[in-house]
GUKOLLO-635984 format. One line per 4 residues: number of its first residue (from 0); for each residue x, y, z of C-alpha. Coordinates in pm, whole numbers. Each point is the difference from the previous one (the first is absolute). Example, Ala and Ser with C-alpha at 12.3 -4.5 7.8 and 13.67 -1.06 7.14 Angstrom:
0> 1230 -450 780 | 137 344 -66
REM end
This chain:
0> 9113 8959 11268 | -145 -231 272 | -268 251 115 | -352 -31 -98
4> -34 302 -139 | -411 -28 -28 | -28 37 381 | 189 278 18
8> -204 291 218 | 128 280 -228 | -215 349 -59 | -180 -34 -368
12> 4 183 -273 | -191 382 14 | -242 -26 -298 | -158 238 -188
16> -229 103 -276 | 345 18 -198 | 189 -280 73 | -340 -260 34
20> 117 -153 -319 | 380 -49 102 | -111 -174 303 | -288 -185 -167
24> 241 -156 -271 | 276 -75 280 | -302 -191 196 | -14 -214 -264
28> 350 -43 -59 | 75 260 -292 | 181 270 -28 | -194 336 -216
32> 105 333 -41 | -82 299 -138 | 59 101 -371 | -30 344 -157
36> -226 -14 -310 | 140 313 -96 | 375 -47 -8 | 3 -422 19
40> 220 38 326 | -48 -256 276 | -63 160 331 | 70 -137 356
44> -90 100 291 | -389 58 -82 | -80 396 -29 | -273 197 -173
48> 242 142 -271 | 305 -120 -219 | 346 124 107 | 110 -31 -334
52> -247 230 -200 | -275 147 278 | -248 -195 -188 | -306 -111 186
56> -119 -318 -206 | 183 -306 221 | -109 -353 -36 | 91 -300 194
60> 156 -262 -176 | 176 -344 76 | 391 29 19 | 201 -269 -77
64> 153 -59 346 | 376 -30 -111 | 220 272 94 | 363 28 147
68> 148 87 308 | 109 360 66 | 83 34 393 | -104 -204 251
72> 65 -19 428 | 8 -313 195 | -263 137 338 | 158 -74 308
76> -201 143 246 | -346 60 -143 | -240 317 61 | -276 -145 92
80> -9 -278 244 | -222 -238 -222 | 307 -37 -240 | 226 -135 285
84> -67 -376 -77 | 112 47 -348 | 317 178 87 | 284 5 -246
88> -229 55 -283 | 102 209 -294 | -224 271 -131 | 152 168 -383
92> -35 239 -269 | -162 -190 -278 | 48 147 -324 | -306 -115 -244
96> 19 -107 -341 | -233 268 -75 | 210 240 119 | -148 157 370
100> 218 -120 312 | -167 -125 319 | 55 -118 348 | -58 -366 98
104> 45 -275 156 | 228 -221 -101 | 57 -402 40 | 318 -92 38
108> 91 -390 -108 | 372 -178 110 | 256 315 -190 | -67 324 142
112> -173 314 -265 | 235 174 -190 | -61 358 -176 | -46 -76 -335
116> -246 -347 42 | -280 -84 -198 | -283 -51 187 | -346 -115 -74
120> -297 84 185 | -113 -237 294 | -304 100 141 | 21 -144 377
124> -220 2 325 | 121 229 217 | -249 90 362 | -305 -132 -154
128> 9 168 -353 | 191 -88 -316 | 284 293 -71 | 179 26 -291
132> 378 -183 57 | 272 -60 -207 | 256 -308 -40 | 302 -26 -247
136> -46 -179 -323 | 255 -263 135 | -198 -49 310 | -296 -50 -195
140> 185 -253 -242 | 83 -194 302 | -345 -15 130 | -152 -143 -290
144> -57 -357 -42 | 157 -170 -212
REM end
């Protein structure tokens, strides 16, 4: 992707009470979610409750930031103007190791996502603030020095 994606003039996140610490951690380029205390089930997106067991004792913890690919769409024609300059991007279903599923960005490097890739977390600049993205595994191989 050629566009800088830092200067994009996209809306930001809504943040509240609940999802402070989601957006703090992404800020500084991690990725937390919730985890039930009561049944040891990760949860994602933030909520006052578990979905797994009702239970009311959620903490925030670090996840791992690997996951795999479960859908994804290339965006064509964006719906919000500020995402224009960055058309074709890709936006997926990212299954987490830790077992919730959740929308994000993701970078795409020279071969094109597949359903199924592994993905690690890339935490990127995206209209001013740092978002939580994804790359493959191979993209991230490449990208390393050597």
């Amino acid at each position: 992707m050629s566009v800088d994606l830092s200067a994009l003039k996209t809306p930001g996140p809504t943040i509240t009470t609940l999802t402070q610490p989601f957006w703090d951690a992404a800020a500084q380029g991690q990725l937390k979610i919730q985890h039930c205390e009561d049944c040891n089930q990760a949860v994602f997106y933030p909520r006052p409750m578990c979905p797994h067991c009702w239970g009311k004792r959620l903490v925030w913890k670090e996840a791992s930031g690997k996951g795999r690919l479960k859908s994804f769409s290339q965006v064509d024609k964006p719906g919000h103007p500020g995402w224009l300059p960055a058309a074709p991007y890709v936006v997926g279903l990212v299954e987490l190791a830790e077992g919730p599923t959740m929308l994000s960005f993701i970078l795409t490097g020279a071969q094109p996502p597949h359903v199924g890739d592994a993905l690690l977390l890339a935490p990127t600049a995206i209209g001013g603030r740092v978002l939580p993205a994804f790359k493959s595994v191979e993209t991230a191989t490449e990208e390393k020095p050597q």
